[in-house]
LUMFIMI-104703 format. One line per field, with one value per residue: residue number from 0; residue in one letter; x, y, z of N, C-alpha, C in turn. Coordinates in Angstrom, 3 decimals, decimal comma. Example, Ala and Ser with C-alpha at 12.3 -4.5 7.8 and 13.67 -1.06 7.14 Angstrom:
<nodes>
seq <- 0 1
type <- a s
n_px <- 13,190 12,850
n_py <- -5,690 -2,250
n_pz <- 7,800 7,080
ca_px <- 12,300 13,670
ca_py <- -4,500 -1,060
ca_pz <- 7,800 7,140
c_px <- 13,200 12,900
c_py <- -3,300 0,030
c_pz <- 7,800 7,870
</nodes>
This chain:
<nodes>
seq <- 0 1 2 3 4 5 6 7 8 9 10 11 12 13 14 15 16 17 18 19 20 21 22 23 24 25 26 27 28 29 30 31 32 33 34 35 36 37 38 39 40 41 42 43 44 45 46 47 48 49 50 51 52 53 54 55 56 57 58 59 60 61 62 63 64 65 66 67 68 69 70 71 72 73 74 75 76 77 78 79 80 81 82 83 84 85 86 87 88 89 90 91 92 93 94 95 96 97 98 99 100 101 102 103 104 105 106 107 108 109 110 111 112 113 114 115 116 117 118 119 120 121 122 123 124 125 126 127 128 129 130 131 132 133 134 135 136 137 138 139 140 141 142 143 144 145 146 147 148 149 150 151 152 153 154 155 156 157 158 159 160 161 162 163 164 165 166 167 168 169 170 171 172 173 174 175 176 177 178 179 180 181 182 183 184 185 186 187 188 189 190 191 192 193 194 195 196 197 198 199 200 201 202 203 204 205 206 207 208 209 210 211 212 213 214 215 216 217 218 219 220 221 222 223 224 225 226 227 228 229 230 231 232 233 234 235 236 237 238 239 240 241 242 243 244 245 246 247 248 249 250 251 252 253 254 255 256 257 258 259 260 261 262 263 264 265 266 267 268 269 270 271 272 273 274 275 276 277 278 279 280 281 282 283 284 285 286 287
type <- x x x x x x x x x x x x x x x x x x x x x x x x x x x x x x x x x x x x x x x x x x x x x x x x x x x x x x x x x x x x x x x x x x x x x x x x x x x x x x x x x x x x x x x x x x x x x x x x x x x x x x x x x x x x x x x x x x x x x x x x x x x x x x x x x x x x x x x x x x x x x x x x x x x x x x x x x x x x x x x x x x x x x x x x x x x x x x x x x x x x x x x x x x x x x x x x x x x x x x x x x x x x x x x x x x x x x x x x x x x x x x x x x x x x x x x x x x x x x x x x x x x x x x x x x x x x x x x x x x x x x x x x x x x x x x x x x x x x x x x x x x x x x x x x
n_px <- 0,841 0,777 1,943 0,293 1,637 0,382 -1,059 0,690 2,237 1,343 -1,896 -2,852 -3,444 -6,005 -7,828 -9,052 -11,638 -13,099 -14,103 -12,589 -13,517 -15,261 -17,155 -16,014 -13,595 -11,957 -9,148 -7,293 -4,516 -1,015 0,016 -1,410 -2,495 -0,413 -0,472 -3,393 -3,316 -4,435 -6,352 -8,891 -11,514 -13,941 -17,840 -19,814 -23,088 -26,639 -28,276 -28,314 -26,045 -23,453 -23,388 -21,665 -21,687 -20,053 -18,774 -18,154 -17,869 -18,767 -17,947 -19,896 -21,253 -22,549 -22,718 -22,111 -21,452 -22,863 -23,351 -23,085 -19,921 -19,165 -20,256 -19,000 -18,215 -15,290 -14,498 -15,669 -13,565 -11,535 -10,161 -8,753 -5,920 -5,951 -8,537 -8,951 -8,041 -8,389 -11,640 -10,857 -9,804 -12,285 -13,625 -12,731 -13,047 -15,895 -18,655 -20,712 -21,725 -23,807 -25,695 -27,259 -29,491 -28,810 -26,262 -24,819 -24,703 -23,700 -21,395 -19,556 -17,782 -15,259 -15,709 -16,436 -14,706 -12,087 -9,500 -9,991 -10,401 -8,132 -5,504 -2,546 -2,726 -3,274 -2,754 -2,146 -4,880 -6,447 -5,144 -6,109 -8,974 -9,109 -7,552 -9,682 -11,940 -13,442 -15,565 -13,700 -14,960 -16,553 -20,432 -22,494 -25,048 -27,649 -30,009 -32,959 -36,149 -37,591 -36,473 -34,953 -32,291 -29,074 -27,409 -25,266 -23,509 -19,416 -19,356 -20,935 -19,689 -17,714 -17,032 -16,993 -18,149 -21,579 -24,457 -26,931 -30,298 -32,657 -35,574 -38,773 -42,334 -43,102 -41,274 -39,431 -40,981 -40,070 -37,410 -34,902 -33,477 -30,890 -28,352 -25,498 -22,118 -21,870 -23,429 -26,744 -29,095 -32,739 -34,556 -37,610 -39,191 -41,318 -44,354 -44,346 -42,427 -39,277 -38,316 -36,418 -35,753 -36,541 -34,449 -32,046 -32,159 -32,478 -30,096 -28,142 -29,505 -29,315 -27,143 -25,029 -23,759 -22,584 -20,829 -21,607 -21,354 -22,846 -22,463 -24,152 -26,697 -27,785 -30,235 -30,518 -29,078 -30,512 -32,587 -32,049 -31,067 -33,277 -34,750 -33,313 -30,728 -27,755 -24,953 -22,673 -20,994 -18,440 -16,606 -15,874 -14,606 -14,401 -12,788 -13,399 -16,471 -18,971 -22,126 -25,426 -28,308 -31,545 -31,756 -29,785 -29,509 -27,228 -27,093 -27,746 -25,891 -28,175 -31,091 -34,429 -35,688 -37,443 -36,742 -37,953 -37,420 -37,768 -37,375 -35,682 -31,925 -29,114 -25,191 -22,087 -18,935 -16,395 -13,664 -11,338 -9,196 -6,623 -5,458 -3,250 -5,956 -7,656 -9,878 -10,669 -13,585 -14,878 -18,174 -20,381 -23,586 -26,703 -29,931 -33,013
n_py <- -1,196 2,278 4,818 7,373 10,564 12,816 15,590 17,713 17,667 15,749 14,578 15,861 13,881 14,433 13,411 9,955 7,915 5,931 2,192 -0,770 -2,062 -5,242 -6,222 -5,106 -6,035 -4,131 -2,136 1,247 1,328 1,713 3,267 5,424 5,690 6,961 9,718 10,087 9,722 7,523 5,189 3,920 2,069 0,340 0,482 -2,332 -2,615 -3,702 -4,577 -2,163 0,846 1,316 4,643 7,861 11,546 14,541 17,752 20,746 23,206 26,271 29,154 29,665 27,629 27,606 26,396 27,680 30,555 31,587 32,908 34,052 32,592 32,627 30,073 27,854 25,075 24,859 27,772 27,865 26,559 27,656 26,736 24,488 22,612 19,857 19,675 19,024 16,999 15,043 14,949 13,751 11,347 10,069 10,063 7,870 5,662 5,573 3,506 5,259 8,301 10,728 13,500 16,814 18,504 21,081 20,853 19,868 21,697 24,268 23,534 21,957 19,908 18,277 15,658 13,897 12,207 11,434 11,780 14,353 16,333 16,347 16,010 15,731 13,194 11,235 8,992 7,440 7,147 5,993 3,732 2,762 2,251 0,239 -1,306 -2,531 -3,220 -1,434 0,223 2,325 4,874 6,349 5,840 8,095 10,178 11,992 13,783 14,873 16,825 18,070 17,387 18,806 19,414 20,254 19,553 19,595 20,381 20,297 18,077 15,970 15,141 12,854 9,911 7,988 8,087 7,416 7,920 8,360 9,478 10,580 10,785 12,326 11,991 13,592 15,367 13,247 13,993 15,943 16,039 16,973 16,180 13,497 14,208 14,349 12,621 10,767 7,805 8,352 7,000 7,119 6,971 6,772 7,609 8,418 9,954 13,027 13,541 12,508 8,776 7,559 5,937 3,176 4,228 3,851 1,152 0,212 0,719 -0,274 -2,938 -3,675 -1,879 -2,395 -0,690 -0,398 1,301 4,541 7,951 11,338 14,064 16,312 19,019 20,844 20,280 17,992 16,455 17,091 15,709 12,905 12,233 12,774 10,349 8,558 7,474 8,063 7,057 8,152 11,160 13,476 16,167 18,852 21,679 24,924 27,663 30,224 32,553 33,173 34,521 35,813 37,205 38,454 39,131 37,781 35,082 32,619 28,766 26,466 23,801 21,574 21,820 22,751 20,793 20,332 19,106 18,002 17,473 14,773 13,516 14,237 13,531 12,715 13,238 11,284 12,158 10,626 10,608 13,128 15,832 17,851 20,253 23,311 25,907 24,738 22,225 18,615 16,189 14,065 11,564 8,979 8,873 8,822 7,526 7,519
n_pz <- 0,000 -0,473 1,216 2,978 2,847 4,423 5,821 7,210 10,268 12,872 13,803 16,709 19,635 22,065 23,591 23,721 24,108 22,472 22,330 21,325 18,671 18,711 16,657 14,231 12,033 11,100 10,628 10,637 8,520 9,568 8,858 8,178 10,663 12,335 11,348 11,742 14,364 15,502 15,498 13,679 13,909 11,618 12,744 12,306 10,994 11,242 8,649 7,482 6,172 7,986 8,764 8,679 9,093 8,056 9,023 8,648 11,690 12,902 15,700 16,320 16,061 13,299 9,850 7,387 5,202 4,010 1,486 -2,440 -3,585 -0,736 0,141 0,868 3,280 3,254 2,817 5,981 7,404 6,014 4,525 5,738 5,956 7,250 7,870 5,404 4,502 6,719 5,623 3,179 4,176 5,615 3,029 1,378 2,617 2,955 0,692 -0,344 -0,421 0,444 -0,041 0,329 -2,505 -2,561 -1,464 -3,343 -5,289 -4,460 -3,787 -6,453 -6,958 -9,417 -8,693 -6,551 -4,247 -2,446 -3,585 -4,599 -2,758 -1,041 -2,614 -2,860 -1,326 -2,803 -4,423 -2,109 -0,504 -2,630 -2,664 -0,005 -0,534 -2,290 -1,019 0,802 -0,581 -1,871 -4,609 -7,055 -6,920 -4,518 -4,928 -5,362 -3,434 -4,056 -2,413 -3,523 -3,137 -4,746 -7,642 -8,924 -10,467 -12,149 -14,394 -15,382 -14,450 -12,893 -11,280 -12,670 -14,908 -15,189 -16,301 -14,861 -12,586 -10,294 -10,056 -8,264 -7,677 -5,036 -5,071 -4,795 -5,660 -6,985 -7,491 -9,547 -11,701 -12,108 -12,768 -15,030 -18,892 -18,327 -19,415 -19,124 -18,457 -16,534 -14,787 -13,979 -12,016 -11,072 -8,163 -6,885 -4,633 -2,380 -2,243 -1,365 0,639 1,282 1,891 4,218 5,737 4,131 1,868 2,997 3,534 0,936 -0,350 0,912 0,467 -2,287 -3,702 -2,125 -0,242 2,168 4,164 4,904 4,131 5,265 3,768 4,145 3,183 6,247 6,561 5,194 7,257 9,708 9,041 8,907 11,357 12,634 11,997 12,782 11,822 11,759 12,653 13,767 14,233 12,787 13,598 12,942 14,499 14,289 14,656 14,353 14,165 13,186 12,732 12,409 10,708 10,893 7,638 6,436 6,529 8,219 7,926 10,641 12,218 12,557 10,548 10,054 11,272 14,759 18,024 20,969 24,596 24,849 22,914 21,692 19,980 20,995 21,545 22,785 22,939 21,498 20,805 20,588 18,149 17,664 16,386 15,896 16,158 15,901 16,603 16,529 16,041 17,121 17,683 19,155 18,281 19,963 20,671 22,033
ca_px <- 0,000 1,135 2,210 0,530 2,255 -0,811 -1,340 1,808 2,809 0,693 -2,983 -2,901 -4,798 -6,686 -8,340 -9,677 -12,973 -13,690 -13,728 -12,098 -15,271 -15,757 -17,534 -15,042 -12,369 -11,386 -8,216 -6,318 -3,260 -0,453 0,962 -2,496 -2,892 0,690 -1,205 -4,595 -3,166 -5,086 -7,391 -10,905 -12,410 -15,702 -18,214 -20,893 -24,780 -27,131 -29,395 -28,198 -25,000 -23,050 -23,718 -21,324 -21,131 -18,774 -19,444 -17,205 -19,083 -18,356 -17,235 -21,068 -22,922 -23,052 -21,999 -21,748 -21,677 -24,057 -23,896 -22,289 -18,652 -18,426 -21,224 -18,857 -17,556 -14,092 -14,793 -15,706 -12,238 -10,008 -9,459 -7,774 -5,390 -5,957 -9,581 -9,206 -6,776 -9,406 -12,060 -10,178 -9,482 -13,488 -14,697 -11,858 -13,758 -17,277 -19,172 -21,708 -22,005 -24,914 -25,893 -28,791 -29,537 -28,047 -24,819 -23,960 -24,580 -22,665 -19,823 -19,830 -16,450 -15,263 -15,680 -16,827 -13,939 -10,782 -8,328 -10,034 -10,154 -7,056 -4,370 -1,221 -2,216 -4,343 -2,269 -2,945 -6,442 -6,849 -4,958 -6,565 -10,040 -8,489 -7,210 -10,351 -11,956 -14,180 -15,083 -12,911 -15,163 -18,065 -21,757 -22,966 -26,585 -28,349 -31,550 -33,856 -37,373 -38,365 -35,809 -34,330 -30,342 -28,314 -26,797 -24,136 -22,309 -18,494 -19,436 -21,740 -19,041 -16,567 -18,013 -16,916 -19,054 -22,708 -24,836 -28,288 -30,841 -33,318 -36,414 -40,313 -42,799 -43,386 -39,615 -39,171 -41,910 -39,032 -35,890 -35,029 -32,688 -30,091 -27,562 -24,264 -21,202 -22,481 -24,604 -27,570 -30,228 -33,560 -35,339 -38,893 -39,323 -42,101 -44,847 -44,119 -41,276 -37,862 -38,463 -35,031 -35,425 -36,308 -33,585 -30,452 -32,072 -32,211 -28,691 -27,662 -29,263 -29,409 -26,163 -24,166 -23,672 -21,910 -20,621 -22,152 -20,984 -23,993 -21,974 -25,191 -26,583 -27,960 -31,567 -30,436 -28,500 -31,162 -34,253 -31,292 -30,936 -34,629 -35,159 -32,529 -30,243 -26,720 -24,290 -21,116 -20,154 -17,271 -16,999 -14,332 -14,907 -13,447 -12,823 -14,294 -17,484 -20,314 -23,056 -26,585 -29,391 -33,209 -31,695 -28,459 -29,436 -26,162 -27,708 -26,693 -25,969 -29,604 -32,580 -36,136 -36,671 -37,198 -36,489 -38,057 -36,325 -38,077 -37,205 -33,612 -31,091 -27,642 -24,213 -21,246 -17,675 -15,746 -12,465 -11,120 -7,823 -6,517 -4,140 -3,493 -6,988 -8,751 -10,576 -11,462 -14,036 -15,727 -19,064 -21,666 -25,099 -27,445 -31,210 -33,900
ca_py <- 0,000 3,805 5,811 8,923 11,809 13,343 17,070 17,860 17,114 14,259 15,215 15,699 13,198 14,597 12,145 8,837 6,028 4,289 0,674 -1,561 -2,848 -6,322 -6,970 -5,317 -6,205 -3,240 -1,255 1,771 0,964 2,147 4,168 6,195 5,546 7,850 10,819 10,330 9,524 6,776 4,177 4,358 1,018 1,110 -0,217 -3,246 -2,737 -5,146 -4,334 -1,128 1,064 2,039 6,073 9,165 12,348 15,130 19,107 21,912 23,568 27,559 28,422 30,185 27,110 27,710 25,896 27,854 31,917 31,162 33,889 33,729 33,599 31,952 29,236 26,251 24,428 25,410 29,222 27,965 26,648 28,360 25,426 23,741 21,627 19,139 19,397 18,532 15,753 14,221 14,420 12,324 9,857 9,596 9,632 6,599 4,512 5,590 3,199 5,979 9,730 11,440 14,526 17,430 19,012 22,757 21,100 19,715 23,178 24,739 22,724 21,078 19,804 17,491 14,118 13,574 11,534 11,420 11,845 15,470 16,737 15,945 15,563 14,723 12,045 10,643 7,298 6,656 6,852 4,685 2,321 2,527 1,881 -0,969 -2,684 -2,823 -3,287 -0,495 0,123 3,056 5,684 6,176 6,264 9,657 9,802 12,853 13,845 16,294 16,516 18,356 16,634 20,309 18,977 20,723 18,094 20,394 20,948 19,393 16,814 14,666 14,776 11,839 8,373 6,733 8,388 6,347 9,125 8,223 10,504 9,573 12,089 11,926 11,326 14,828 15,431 12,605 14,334 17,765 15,667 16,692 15,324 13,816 14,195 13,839 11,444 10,208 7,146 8,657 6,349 8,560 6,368 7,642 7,279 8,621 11,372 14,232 13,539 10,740 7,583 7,762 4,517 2,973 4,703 3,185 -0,327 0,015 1,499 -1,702 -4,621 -3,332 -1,328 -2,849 0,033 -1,166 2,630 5,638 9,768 11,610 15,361 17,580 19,701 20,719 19,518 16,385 15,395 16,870 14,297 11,945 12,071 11,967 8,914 7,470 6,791 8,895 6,362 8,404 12,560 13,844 17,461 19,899 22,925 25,881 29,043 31,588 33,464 33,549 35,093 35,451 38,282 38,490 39,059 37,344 33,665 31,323 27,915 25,531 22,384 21,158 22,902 21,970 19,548 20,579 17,793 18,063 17,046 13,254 13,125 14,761 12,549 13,335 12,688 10,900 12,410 9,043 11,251 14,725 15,995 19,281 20,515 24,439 26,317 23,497 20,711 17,637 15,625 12,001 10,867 8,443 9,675 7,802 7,977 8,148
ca_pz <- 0,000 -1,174 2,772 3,092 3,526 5,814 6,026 7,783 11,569 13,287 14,568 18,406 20,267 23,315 24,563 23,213 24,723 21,874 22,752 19,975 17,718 18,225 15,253 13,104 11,332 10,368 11,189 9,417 8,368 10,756 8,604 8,087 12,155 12,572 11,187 12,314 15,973 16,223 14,836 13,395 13,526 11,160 13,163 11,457 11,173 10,412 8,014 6,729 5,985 9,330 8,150 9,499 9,230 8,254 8,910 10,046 12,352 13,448 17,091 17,108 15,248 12,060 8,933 5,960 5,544 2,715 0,295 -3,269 -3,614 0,397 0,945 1,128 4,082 3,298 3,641 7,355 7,884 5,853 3,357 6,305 5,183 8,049 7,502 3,771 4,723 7,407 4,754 2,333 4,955 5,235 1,548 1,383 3,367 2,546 -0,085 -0,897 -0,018 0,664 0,248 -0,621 -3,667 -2,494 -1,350 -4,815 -5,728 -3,451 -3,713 -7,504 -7,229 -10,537 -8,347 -4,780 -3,292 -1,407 -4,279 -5,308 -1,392 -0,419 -4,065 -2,607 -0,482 -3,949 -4,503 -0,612 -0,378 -3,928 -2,242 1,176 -0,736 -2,980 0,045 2,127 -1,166 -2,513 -5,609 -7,481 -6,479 -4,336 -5,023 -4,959 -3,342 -4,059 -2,134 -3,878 -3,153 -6,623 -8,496 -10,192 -10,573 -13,363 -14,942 -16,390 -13,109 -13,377 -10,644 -13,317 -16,083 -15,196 -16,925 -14,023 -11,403 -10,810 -9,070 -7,495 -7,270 -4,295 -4,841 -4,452 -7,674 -7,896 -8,039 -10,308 -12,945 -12,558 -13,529 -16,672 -19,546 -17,790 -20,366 -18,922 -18,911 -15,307 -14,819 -12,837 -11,850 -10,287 -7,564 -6,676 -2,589 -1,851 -3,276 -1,159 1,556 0,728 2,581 4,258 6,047 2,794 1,258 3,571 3,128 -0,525 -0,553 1,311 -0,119 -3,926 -4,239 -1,924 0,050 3,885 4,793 4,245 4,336 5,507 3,416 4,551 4,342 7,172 6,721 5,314 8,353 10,803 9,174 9,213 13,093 13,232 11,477 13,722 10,815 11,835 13,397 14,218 13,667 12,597 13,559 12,389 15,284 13,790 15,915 13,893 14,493 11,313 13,261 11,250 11,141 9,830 6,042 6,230 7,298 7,811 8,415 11,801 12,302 11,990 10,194 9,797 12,395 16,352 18,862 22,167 25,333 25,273 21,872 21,311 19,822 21,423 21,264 22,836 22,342 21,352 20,899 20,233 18,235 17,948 15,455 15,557 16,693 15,664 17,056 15,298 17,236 16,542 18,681 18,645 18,227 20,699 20,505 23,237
c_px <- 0,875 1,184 1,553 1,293 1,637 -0,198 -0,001 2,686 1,528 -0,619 -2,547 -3,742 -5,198 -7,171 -9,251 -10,856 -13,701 -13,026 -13,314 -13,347 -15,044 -16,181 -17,373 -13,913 -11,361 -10,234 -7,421 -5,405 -2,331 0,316 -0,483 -2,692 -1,531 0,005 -2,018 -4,307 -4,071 -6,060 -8,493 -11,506 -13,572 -16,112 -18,724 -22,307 -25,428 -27,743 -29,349 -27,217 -25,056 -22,761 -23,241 -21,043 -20,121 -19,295 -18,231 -17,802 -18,483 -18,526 -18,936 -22,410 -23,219 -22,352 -21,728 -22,296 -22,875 -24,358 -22,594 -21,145 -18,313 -19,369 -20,632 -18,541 -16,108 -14,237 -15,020 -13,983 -11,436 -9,250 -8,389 -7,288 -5,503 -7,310 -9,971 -8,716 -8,172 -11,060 -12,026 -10,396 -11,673 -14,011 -14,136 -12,567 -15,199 -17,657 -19,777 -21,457 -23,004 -24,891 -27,568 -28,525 -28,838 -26,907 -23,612 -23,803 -24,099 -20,929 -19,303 -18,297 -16,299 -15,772 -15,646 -16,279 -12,845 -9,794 -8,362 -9,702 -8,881 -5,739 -3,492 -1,259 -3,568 -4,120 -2,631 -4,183 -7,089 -6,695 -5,467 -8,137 -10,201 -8,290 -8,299 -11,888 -13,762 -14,008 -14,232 -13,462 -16,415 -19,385 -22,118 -24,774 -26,857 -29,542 -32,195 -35,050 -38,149 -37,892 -35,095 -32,628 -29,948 -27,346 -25,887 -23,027 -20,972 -18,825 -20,102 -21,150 -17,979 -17,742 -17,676 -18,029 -20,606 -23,526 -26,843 -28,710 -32,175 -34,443 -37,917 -40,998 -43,237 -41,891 -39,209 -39,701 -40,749 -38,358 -35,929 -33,967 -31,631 -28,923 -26,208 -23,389 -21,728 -23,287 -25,304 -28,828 -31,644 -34,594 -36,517 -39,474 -39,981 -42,992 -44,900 -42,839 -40,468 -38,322 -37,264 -34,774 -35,473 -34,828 -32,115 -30,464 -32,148 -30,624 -27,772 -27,734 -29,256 -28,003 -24,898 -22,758 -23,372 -21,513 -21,167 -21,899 -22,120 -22,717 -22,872 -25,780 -27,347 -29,902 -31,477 -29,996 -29,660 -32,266 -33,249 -30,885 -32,147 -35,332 -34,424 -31,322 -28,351 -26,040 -23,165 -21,113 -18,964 -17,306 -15,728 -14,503 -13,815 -13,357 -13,293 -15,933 -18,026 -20,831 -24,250 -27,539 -30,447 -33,112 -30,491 -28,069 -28,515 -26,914 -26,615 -26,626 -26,708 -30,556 -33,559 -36,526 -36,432 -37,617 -37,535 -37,441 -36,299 -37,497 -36,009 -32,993 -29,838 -26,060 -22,951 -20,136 -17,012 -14,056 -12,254 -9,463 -7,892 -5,366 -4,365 -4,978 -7,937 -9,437 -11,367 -11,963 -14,975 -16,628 -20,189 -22,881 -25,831 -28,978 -32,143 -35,080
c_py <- 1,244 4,223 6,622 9,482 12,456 15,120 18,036 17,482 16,566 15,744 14,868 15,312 13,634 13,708 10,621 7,719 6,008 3,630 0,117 -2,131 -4,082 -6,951 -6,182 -5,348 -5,298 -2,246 -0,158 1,330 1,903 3,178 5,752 6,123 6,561 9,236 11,142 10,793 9,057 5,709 4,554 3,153 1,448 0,138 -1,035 -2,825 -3,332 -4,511 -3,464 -0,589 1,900 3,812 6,929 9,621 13,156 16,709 19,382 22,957 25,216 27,586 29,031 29,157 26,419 27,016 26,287 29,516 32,480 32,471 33,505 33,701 32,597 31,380 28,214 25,983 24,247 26,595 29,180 27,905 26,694 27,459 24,769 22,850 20,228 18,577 18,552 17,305 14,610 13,917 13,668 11,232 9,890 9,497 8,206 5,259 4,297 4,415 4,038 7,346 10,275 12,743 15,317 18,051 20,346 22,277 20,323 20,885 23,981 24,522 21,402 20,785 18,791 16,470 14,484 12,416 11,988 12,174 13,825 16,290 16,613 15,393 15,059 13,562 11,325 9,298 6,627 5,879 6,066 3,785 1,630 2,064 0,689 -2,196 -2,939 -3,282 -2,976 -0,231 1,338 4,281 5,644 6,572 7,454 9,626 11,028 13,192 15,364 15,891 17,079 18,487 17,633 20,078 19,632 20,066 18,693 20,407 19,657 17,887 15,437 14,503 13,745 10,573 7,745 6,831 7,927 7,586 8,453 9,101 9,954 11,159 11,346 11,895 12,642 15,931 14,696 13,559 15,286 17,288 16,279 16,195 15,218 12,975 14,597 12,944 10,470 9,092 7,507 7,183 7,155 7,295 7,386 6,750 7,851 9,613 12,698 14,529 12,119 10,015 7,599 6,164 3,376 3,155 3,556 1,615 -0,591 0,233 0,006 -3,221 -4,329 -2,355 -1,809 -2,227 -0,081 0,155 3,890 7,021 10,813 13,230 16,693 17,639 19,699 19,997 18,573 15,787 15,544 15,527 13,242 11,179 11,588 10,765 8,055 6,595 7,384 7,642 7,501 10,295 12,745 15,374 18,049 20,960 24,131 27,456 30,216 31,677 33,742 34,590 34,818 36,976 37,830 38,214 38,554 35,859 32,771 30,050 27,078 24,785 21,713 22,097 21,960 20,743 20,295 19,049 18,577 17,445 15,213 12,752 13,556 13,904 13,157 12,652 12,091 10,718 10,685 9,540 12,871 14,633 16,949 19,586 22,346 24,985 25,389 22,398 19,620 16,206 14,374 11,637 9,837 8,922 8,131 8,557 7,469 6,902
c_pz <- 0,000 0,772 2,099 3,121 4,338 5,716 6,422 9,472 11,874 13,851 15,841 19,390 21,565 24,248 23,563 24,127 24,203 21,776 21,310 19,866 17,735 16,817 14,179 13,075 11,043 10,712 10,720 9,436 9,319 10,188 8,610 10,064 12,603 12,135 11,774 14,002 16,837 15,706 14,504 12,855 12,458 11,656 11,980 12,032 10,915 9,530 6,651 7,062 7,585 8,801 9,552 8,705 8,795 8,253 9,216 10,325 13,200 14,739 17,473 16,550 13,798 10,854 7,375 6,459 4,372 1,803 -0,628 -2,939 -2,432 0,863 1,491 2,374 4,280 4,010 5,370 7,990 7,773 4,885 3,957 5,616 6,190 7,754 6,247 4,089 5,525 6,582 4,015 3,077 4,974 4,002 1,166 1,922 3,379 0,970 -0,959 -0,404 -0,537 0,512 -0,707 -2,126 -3,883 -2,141 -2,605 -5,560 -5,884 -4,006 -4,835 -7,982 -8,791 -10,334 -7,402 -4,343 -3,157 -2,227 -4,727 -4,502 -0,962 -1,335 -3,473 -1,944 -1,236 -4,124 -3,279 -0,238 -1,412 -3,299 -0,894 0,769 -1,165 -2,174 1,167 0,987 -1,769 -3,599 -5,900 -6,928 -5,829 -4,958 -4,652 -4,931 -3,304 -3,743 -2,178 -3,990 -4,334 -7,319 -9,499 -10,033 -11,965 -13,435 -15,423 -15,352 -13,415 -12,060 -11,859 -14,866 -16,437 -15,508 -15,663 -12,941 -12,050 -9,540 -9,090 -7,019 -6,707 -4,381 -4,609 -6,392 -8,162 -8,334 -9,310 -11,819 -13,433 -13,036 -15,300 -17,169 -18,806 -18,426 -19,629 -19,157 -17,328 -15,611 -13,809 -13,066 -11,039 -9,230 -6,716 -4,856 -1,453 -2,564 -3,192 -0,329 0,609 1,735 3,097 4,991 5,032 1,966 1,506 3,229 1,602 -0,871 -0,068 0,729 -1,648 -4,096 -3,679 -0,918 1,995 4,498 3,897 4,889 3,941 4,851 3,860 3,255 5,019 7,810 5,926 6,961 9,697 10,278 9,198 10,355 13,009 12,797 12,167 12,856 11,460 13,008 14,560 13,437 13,686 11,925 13,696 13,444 15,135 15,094 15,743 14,106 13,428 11,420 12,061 11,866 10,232 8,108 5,975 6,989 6,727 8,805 9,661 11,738 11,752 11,552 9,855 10,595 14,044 16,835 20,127 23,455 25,272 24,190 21,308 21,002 20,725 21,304 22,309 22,365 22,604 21,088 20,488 19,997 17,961 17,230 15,573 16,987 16,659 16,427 16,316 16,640 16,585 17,957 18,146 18,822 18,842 20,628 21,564 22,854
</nodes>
């Protein structure tokens, strides 16, 4: 297998209690475990794909400054290079990646994996997918509820990429020609909301789909919690300050769903590292 090179000096492990996974197998390689500063079992699920997470999350909240020019998830943290680096290492190991219809938008990179996020450490992460044995690139799951995708964007121009679009039947009717080099497939999952529990078990027993990268945004991942689907976060905590007003809404974490206290999902820090101002933090999401 290809060494990383990794971002530049080792992440700084704070503290670590997660238990070694029993029922997996799975271990980074030690040379990828010298960077990280530390292991990242992937757990096993039955049924359906073990699904985390990735945001970077402002020190007041917020995840994107959302106007032209600076909506992405970079702009939060500065196009960390640590950040980018710890992305890679998750799209590497993801089967599929998730995301909504505004954050392909947003953020219409050429190709949604490891090698585009993170270039120099491109031979790595091939070979870290190769050897645990994924296919070349992941599944790109797209969830739009009135199916309006511009098929032009450079994400749906590589023949290799196989992009799934998970919408409703009055979404489905919007698709239009979807003339690209992409293979899209359009699955119809409901007639006004996505079926999301549906979704993961289709993603599982028909694609083949064992890990999954919940990308946002932020009202994907909240109905994602509330369906009880979100295994594991992986939260970038940047130190800067967004803020938001009446005409200048930067979205948070979650939108469009309220929890109540009986019903809150919550989380369990499983480690924390710290490079710089940064904090890079991994929990399990437990549900009520």
């Amino acid at each position: 297998m290809s060494d990383p090179v990794g971002p530049g000096s080792p992440f700084q492990l704070l503290f670590d209690d997660a238990s070694p996974s029993e029922n997996s197998p799975s271990s980074l390689p030690l040379s990828f475990q010298q960077i990280y500063g530390g292991d990242w079992q992937v757990p096993v699920v039955d049924g359906r794909p073990y699904t985390f997470s990735n945001f970077a999350q402002s020190r007041d909240g917020r995840i994107s400054f959302a106007e032209p020019g600076i909506a992405t998830g970079g702009d939060v943290t500065g196009f960390n290079v640590y950040d980018r680096w710890l992305m890679g290492l998750l799209r590497a190991r993801a089967d599929a990646i998730l995301m909504g219809d505004v954050t392909v938008t947003m953020e219409p990179e050429f190709v949604f994996c490891a090698e585009t996020i993170s270039p120099n450490d491109a031979d790595a992460f091939t070979a870290l997918r190769r050897s645990e044995g994924r296919k070349e690139l992941p599944l790109v799951v797209i969830l739009s509820l009135e199916g309006k995708i511009d098929w032009t964007l450079p994400c749906f121009q590589d023949a290799r990429s196989h992009i799934l679009l998970a919408t409703t039947t009055v979404g489905a009717a919007n698709v239009s020609d979807c003339d690209c080099a992409a293979t899209v497939e359009v699955l119809i999952l409901g007639d006004d909301i996505v079926d999301l529990q549906r979704l993961v078990t289709m993603l599982y027993d028909g694609f083949g789909v064992h890990t999954l990268l919940c990308e946002g945004g932020s009202r994907v991942f909240a109905n994602m919690l509330d369906a009880g689907l979100i295994d594991e976060e992986f939260v970038t905590l940047c130190p800067t300050f967004i803020g938001r007003t009446p005409t200048r809404h930067r979205p948070s974490y979650t939108e469009g769903v309220a929890w109540t206290p009986a019903t809150a999902p919550y989380s369990k820090p499983l480690n924390l590292r710290r490079v710089g101002d940064m904090l890079y933090m991994r929990t399990q999401v437990l549900y009520k």
